[in-house]
LOMAR-387895 format. One record per residue (C-alpha): residue in three letters; x, y, z. Coordinates in steps of 0.001 Angstrom, whole numbers, padded with zeros to 6 digits, always signed. Each point is the difference from the previous one (the first is absolute). Layout:
<pts>
ALAXYZ;...
</pts>
This chain:
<pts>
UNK+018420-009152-023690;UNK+003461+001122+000622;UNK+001561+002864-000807;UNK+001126-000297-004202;UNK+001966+002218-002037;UNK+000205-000912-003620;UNK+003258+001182-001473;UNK+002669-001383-002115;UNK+002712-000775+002762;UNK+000452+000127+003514;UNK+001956+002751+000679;UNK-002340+002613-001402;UNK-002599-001810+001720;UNK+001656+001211+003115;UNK+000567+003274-001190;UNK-003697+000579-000557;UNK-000817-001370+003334;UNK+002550+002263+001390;UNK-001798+002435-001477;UNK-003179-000717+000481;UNK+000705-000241+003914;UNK+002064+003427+000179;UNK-002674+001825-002089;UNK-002489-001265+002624;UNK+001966+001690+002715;UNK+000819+003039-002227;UNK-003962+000629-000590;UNK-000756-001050+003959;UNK+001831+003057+001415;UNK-001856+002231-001906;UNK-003002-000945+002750;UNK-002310-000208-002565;UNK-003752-000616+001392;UNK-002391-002867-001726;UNK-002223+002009-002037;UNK+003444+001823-001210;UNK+001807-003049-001156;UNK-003920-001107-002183;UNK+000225+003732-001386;UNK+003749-000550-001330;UNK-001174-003859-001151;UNK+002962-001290+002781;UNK-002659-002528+000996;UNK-001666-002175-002860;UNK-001795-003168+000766;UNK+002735-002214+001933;UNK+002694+000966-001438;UNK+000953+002861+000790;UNK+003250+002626-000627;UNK+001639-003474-001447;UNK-002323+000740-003359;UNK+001462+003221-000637;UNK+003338-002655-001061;UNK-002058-002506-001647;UNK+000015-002104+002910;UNK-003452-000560+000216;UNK+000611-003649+000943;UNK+002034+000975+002272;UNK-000762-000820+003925;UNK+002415+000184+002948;UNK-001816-003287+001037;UNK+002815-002434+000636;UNK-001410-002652+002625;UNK-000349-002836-002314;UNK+002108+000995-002559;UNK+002902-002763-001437;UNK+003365+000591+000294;UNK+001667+000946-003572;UNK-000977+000682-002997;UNK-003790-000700-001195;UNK-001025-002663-003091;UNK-000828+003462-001530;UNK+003377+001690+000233;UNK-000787+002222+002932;UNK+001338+000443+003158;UNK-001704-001006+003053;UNK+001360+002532+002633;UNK+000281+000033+003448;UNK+000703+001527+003328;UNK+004234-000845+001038;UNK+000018-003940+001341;UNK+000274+000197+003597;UNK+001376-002736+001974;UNK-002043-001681+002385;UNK-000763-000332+003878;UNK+003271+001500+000632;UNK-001328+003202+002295;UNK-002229-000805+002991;UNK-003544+000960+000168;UNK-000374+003870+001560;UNK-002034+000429+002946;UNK-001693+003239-000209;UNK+001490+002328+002995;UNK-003144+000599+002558;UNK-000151+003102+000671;UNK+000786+001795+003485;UNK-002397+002788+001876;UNK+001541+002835+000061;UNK-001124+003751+001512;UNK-000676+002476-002745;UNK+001273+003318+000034;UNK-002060+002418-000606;UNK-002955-002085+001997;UNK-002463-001550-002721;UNK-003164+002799-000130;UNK-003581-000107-000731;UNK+000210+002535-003128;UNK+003140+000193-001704;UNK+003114+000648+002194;UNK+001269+003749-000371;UNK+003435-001165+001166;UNK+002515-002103-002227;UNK+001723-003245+000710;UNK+002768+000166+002274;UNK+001076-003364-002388;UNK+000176+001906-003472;UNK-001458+003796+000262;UNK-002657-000783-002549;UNK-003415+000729+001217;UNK-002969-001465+000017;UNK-002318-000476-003344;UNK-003280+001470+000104;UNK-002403-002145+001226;UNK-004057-000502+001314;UNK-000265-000275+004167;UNK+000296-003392+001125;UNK-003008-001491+000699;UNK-000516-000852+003993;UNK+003268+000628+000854;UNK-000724+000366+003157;UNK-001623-002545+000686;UNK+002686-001992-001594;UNK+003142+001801+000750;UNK+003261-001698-000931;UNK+001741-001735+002354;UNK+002225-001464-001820;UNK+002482+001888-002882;UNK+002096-000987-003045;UNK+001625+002137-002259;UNK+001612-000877-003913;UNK+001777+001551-002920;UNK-001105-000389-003280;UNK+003430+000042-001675;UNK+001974-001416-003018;UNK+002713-002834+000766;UNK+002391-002805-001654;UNK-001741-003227+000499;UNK+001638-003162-000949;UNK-002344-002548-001648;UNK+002127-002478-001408;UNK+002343-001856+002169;UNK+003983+001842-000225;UNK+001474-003013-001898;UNK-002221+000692-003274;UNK+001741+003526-000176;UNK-003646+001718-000673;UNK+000311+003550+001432;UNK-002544+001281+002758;UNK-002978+001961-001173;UNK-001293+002824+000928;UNK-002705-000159+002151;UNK-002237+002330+002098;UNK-001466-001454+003000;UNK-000994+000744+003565;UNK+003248+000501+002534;UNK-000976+000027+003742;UNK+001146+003317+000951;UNK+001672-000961+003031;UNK+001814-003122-000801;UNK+000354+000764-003415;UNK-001360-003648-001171;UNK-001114-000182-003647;UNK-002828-001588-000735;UNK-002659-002076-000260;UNK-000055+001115+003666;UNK-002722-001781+002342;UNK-002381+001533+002570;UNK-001372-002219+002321;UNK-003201+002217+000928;UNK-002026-001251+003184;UNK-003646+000720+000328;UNK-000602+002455+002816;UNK+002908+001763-000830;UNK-000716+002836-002749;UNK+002889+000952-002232;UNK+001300+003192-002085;UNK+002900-000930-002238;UNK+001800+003011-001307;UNK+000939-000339-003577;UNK+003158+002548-001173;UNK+000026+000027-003915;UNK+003793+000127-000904;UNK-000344-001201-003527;UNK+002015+001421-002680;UNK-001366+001428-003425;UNK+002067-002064-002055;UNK-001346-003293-000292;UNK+001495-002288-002595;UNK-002699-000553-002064;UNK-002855-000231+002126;UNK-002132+001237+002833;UNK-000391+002940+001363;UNK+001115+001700+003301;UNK-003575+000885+001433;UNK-001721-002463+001888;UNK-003284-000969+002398;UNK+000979-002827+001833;UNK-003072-002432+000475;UNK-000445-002278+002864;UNK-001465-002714-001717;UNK-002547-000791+000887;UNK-000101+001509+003451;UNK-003549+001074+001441;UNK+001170+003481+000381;UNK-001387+003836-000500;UNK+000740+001005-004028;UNK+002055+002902+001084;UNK+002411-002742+000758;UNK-001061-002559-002336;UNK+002950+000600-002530;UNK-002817+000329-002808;UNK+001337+001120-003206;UNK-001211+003534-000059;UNK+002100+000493+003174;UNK+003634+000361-000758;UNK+002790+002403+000990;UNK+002884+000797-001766;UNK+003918-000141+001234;UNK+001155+002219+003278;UNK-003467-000540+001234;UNK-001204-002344+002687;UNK-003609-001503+001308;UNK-001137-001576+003270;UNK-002288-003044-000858;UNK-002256-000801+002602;UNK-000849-003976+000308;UNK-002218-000427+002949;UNK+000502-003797+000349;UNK-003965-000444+000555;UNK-002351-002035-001169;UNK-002552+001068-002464;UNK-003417+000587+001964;UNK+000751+001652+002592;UNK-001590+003294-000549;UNK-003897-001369-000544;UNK-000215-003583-000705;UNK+002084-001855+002265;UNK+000958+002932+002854;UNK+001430-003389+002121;UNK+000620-003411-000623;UNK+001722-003145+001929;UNK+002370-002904-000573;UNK+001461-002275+002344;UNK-002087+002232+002860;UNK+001640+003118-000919;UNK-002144+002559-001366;UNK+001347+003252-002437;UNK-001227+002350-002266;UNK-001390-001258-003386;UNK-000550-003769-001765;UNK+002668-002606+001166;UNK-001240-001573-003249;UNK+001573+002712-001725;UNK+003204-000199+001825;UNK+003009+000266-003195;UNK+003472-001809-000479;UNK+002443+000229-002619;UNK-000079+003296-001847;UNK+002885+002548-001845;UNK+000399+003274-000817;UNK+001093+000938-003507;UNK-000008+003577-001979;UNK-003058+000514-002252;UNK+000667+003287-001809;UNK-002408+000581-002504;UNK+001431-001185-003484;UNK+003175-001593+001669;UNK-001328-003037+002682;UNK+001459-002852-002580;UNK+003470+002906-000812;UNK+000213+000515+003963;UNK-000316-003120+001685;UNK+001991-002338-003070;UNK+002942+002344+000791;UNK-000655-000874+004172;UNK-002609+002113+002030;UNK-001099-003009+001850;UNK-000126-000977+003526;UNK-001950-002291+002403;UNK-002703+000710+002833;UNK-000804-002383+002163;UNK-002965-000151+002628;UNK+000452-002040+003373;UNK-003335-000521+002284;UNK+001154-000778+002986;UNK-002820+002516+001476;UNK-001947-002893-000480;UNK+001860-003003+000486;UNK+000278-001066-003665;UNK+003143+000598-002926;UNK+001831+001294+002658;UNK+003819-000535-000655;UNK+000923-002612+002554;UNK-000345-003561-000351;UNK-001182-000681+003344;UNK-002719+001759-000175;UNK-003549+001180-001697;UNK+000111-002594-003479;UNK+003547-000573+000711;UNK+001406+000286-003571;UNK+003470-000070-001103;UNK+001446+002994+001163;UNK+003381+001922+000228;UNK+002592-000889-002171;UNK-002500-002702-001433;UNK-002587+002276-001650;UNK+001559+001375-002945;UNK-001731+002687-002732;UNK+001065-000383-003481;UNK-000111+002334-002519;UNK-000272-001662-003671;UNK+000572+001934-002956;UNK+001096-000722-003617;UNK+002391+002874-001622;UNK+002052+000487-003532;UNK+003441+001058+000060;UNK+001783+001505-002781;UNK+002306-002838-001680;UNK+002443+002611-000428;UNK+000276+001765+003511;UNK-002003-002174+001706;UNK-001893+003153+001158;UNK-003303-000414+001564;UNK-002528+000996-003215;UNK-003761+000965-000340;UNK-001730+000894-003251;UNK-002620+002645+001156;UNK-001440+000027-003471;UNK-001316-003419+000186;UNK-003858-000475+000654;UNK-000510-003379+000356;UNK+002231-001075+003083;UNK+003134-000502+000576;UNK+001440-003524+000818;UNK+003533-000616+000605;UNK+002705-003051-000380;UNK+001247+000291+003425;UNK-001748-000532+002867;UNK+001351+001513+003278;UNK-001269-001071+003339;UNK+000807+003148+002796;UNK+002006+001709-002693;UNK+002533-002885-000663;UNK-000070-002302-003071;UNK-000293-003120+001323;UNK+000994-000207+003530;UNK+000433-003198+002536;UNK-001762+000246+003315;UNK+001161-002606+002446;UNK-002279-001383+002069;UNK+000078-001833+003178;UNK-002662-003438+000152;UNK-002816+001698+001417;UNK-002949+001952-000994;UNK+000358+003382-001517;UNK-002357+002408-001111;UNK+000353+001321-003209;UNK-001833+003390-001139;UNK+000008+000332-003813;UNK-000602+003379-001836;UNK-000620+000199-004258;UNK+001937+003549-000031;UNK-000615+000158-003993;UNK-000373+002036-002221;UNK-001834-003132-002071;UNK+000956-003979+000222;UNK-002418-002016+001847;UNK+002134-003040+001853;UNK-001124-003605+000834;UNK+002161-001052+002805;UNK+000986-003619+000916;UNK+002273-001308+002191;UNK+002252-002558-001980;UNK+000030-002573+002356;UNK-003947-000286-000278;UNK-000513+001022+003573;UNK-003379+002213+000251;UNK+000103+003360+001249;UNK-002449+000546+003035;UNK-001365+003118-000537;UNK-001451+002681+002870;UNK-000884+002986-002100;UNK-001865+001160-003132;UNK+001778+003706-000372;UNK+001683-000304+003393;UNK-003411-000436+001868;UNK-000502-002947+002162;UNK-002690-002537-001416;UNK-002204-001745+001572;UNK+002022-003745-000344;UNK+003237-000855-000831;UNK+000563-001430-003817;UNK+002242-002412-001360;UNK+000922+001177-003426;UNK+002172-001563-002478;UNK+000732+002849-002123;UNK-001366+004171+000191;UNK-001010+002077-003015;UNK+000989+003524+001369;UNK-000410+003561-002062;UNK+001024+002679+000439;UNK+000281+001582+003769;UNK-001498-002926+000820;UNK+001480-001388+003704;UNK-000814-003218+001273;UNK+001513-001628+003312;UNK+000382-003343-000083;UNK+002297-002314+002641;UNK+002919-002199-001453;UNK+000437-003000+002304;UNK+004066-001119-000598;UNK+000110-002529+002810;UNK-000039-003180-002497;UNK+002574+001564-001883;UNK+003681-001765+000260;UNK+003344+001448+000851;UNK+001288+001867-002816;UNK-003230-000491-002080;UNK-000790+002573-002589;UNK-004069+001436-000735;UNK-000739+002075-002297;UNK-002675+002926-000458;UNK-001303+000172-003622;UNK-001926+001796-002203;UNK-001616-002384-002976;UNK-002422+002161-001776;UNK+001125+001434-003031;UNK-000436+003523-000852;UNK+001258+001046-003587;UNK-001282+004122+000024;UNK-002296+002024+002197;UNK-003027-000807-001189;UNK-000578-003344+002361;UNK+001745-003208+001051;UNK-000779-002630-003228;UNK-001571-002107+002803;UNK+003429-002861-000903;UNK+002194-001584+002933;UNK+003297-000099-001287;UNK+003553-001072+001368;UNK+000522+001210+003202;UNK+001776+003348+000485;UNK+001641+000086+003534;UNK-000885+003201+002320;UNK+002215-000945+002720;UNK+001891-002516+001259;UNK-000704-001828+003792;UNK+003294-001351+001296;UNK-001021-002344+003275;UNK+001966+000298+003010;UNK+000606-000372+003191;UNK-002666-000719+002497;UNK-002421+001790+002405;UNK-002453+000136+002068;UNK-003777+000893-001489;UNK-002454+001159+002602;UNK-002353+001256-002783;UNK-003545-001804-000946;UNK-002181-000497-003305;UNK-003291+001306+001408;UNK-003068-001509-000674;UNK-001734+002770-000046;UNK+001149+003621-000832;UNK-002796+003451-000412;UNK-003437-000823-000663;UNK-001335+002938-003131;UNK-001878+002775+000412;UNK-003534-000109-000518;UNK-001576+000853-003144;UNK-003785+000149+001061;UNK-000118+003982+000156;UNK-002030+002610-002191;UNK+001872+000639-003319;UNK-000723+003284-001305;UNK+000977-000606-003713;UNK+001093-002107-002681;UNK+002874+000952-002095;UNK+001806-001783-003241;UNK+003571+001057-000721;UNK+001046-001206-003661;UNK+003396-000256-000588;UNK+000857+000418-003869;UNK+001738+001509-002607;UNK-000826+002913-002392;UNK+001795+001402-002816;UNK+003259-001990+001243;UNK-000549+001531+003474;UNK-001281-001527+003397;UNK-003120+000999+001390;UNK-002549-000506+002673;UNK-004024+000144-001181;UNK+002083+001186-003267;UNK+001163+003138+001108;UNK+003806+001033+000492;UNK+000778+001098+003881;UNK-000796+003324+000504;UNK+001566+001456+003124;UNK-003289+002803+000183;UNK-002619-002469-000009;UNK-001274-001693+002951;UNK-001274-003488-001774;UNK-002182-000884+003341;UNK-001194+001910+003111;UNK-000550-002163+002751;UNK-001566+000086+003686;UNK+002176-000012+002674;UNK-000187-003152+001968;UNK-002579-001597-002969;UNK+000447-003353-001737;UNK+000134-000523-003619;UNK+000450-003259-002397;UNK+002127+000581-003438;UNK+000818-002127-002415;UNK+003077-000236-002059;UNK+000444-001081-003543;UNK+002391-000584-002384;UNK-000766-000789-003540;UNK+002563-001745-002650;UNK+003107-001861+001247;UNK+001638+002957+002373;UNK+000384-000646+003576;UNK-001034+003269+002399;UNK+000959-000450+004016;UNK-002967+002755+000794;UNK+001280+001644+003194;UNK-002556+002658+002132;UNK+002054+001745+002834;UNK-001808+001078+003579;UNK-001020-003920+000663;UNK-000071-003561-000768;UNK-002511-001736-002027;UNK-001603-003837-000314;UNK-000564-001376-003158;UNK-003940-001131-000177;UNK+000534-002132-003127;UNK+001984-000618-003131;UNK-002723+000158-003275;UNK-002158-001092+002326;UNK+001663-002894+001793;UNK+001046+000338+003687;UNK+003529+000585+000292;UNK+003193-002052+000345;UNK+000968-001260+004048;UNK+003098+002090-000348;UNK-001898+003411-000988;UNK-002770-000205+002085;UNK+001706+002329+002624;UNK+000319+003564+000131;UNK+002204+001395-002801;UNK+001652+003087-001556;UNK+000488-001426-003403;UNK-002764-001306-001983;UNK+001000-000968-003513;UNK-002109-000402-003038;UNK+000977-001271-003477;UNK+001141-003235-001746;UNK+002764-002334+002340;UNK-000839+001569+003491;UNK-001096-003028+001553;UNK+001494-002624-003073;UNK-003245+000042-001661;UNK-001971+002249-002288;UNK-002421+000552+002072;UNK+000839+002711+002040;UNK-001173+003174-002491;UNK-002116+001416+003241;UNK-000083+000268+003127;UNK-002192+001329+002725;UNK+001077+001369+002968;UNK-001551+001915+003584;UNK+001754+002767+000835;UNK-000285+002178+003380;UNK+000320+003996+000124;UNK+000901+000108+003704;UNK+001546+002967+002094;UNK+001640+002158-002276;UNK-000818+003197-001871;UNK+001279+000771-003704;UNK+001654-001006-003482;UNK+001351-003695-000331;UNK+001164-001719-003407;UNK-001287-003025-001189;UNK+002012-002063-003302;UNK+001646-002325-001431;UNK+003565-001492+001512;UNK+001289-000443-002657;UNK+001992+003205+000398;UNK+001028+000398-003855;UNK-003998-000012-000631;UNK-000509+001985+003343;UNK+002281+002897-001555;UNK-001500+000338-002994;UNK-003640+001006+001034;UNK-001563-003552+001544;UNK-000938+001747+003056;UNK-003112+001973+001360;UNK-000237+002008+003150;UNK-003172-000440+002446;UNK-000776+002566+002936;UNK-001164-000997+003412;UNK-002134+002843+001230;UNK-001698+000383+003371;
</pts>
């Protein structure tokens, strides 16, 4: 339900929300850890600090709330009204190669940044670095800024934000690399961030390429992190997974390279996932996008004249959707850390902006959508009833183009799909929605409701559109291999905390130890009506079956994000799932959770070792 707060009038009504929101901050600087704030009783059941004010009712969870007063004499509050499709839609800034200085090392670099002076974090060896030494360079700061959300006629104030700047063009993010396979990477990530932080998050971080088939010294798990003044070389190889033992060489199109062209990626992003603070740290902005192009083999290759000849250029767009809460006083960006359940917000932002207009020319464009939390599942429509032809389950190519009316994303959940605007009139007007309502964190209520508009197509103009709708796109990887064990994974909740197999995360404890190179199934489950996007890092996974039936056309690809729980798919049956998993390459610790990155904080994770 929406956030209530029974008190005799409206003005101390706003007083104790005032409160209530300033005490949040107050207790958040003290950087209290999770098992801290249970010891002090901070955190009880779902409601939180609020209780400690007899506000036990009280939720900051003001999607669906009415405007005014309730039939019970409360207030229904919510997030300053923001006027819309007013600012255009931001295109993230793609990133330029740059050369580092000091040169990127195998072991930690004894020299510091001729950039910032920090030095460099400790750190394991990169794994076959030379076999896979960069050839191509970025370099960011992690660093606080003003960001505008609302549009300048509402009169909201920025927020402060901390994000990713490109170091030399001083861009804030979400920035965009467009990574090319054959072309191995180390991005150099400065941590500028100050100590004071509003309320929430906290200025040490582990940046996580997400979900990158990559070494877990550069992994960005949440064990990883570095604190301010420091920085760390992150290694992404831009290979595909197999190429050590399974698949040493592949081909496409008559060009052969190392490991499975099956497995070749897409549409990925990088995001902070500090242990404790992934929902705190990415809500306030450490996002950014990471792109693969495979043009070594003639495929996704960035040009629509060649290899599957998608929409390309200033035609394939990422976008970034987010819901946040702003304080209806300052209209300050707001998080309540002490909240278990999930966080869901009344205002969604799409690329950081409330709302935005995109004009678009009638032609083809590709669109590449990204869930960036911390909680709401979205339904998306377009309001015209036009389908959405999708590419990609998790930014990975499927094997057939689909033509989908509407798309149930969760959580860090990326899908490419291709808009097709060419029937569109002058001047006509198409709207992106999201439909499914979402009261509190627990799950969506399964409901389409009223439409609320994400952003805003403007038509316009005219072009040319040499880009195609494949037929076909990737055939999948094959399944019929050895698999070395069977695992279950149940996500639940004990004592008012969230746990895997009913334990709490424990950062000591390897949960699994796993063969190099082996195959595995696991199963997922999720009793009760919570939904749980179950993410493993190191490589993608394909869902077997759904309690026991085969799954849905548009999961059968490979996939990231496998959710369990009631309203994943619309239906109540989707409490398990099973999924094969590879162990391919690479040596070491990886995570393996929930997405939900309130429930991932607070001890839904386990850790699983990959030993030789």
């Amino acid at each position: 339900m929406a956030g209530k707060i029974i008190l005799p009038d409206a003005k101390k009504k706003e007083k104790l929300v005032a409160r209530y929101m300033q005490e949040i901050r107050d207790i958040a600087k003290a950087r209290l850890n999770r098992r801290e704030l249970f010891r002090m009783g901070l955190v009880a059941g779902g409601a939180g600090v609020a209780a400690m004010h007899g506000m036990r009712n009280f939720r900051p969870y003001w999607a669906h709330a009415a405007s005014g007063s309730g039939s019970d004499g409360s207030l229904e509050l919510r997030s300053p009204r923001n006027t819309p499709f007013v600012d255009p839609l931001p295109i993230p800034a793609v990133m330029t190669p740059v050369t580092l200085n000091p040169a990127p090392t195998k072991g930690v670099n004894p020299a510091a940044s001729a950039v910032t002076g920090f030095r460099e974090a400790s750190r394991p060896d990169h794994q076959y670095w030379e076999r896979f030494y960069p050839t191509v360079m970025y370099e960011s700061i992690e660093k606080a800024v003003q960001h505008d959300f609302y549009p300048d006629i509402d009169g909201v104030p920025p927020s402060t934000v901390w994000t990713f700047v490109e170091a030399s063009t001083k861009k804030a993010g979400p920035l965009w690399i467009k990574g090319r396979y054959g072309q191995p990477v180390v991005h150099r990530i400065h941590n500028d961030l100050p100590e004071e932080n509003g309320g929430f998050g906290i200025n040490e971080t582990s940046t996580h390429l997400h979900n990158g088939h990559v070494a877990s010294g550069s992994d960005g798990g949440p064990l990883q992190f570095y604190g301010a003044k420091l920085f760390k070389d992150f290694h992404w190889p831009n290979v595909r997974a197999g190429f050590s033992k399974t698949h040493p060489e592949t081909s496409w199109n008559g060009r052969t390279v190392p490991g499975d062209v099956r497995e070749t990626l897409g549409f990925h992003w990088f995001h902070d996932h500090m242990h404790d603070f992934t929902a705190q740290n990415t809500y306030k902005g450490l996002v950014s996008l990471y792109t693969y192009f495979s043009d070594d083999i003639n495929l996704d290759t960035g040009d629509e004249t060649t290899g599957l000849r998608l929409p390309s250029g200033e035609y394939d767009i990422p976008m970034v959707i987010a819901d946040k809460v702003f304080d209806p006083r300052t209209g300050q960006l707001f998080f309540d850390p002490f909240n278990l359940d999930g966080w869901v917000g009344d205002k969604d932002t799409v690329n950081g902006v409330i709302q935005p207009y995109l004009e678009v020319k009638p032609r083809k464009y590709r669109f590449r959508f990204l869930v960036g939390g911390p909680s709401r599942v979205y339904e998306l429509f377009l309001s015209n009833g036009q389908s959405f032809i999708q590419l990609s389950s998790d930014g990975n190519l499927i094997p057939r183009p689909l033509f989908r009316r509407s798309m149930r994303l969760q959580v860090a959940e990326r899908v490419d799909v291709i808009v097709d605007f060419s029937k569109a009139a002058q001047g006509e007007k198409i709207y992106l929605q999201n439909r499914l309502e979402q009261r509190d964190g627990r799950a969506p209520t399964g409901n389409l409701i009223a439409p609320t508009n994400l952003v805003e197509f403007r038509v316009v103009g005219d072009a040319w559109d040499d880009s195609r709708v494949p037929v076909a796109l990737l055939d999948l990887p094959n399944r019929n291999v050895p698999i070395a064990k069977t695992r279950t994974w149940k996500f639940d909740r004990s004592n008012g905390a969230w746990t895997v197999n009913g334990r709490l995360f424990d950062p000591e404890v390897f949960s699994a130890t796993i063969k190099q190179n082996s195959a595995e199934i696991w199963t997922f489950e999720s009793p009760g009506g919570w939904v749980h996007p179950g993410h493993a890092h190191m490589e993608e996974v394909q869902i077997i079956d759904r309690d026991g039936k085969a799954p849905p056309a548009w999961e059968i690809g490979r996939k990231d994000m496998v959710g369990v729980g009631d309203a994943v798919l619309g239906t109540n049956n989707s409490s398990k799932a099973r999924i094969f998993m590879q162990f391919r390459d690479w040596l070491g610790e990886y995570p393996m959770h929930c997405h939900n990155t309130v429930h991932e904080d607070h001890a839904m994770m386990i850790l699983f070792n990959v030993v030789a």
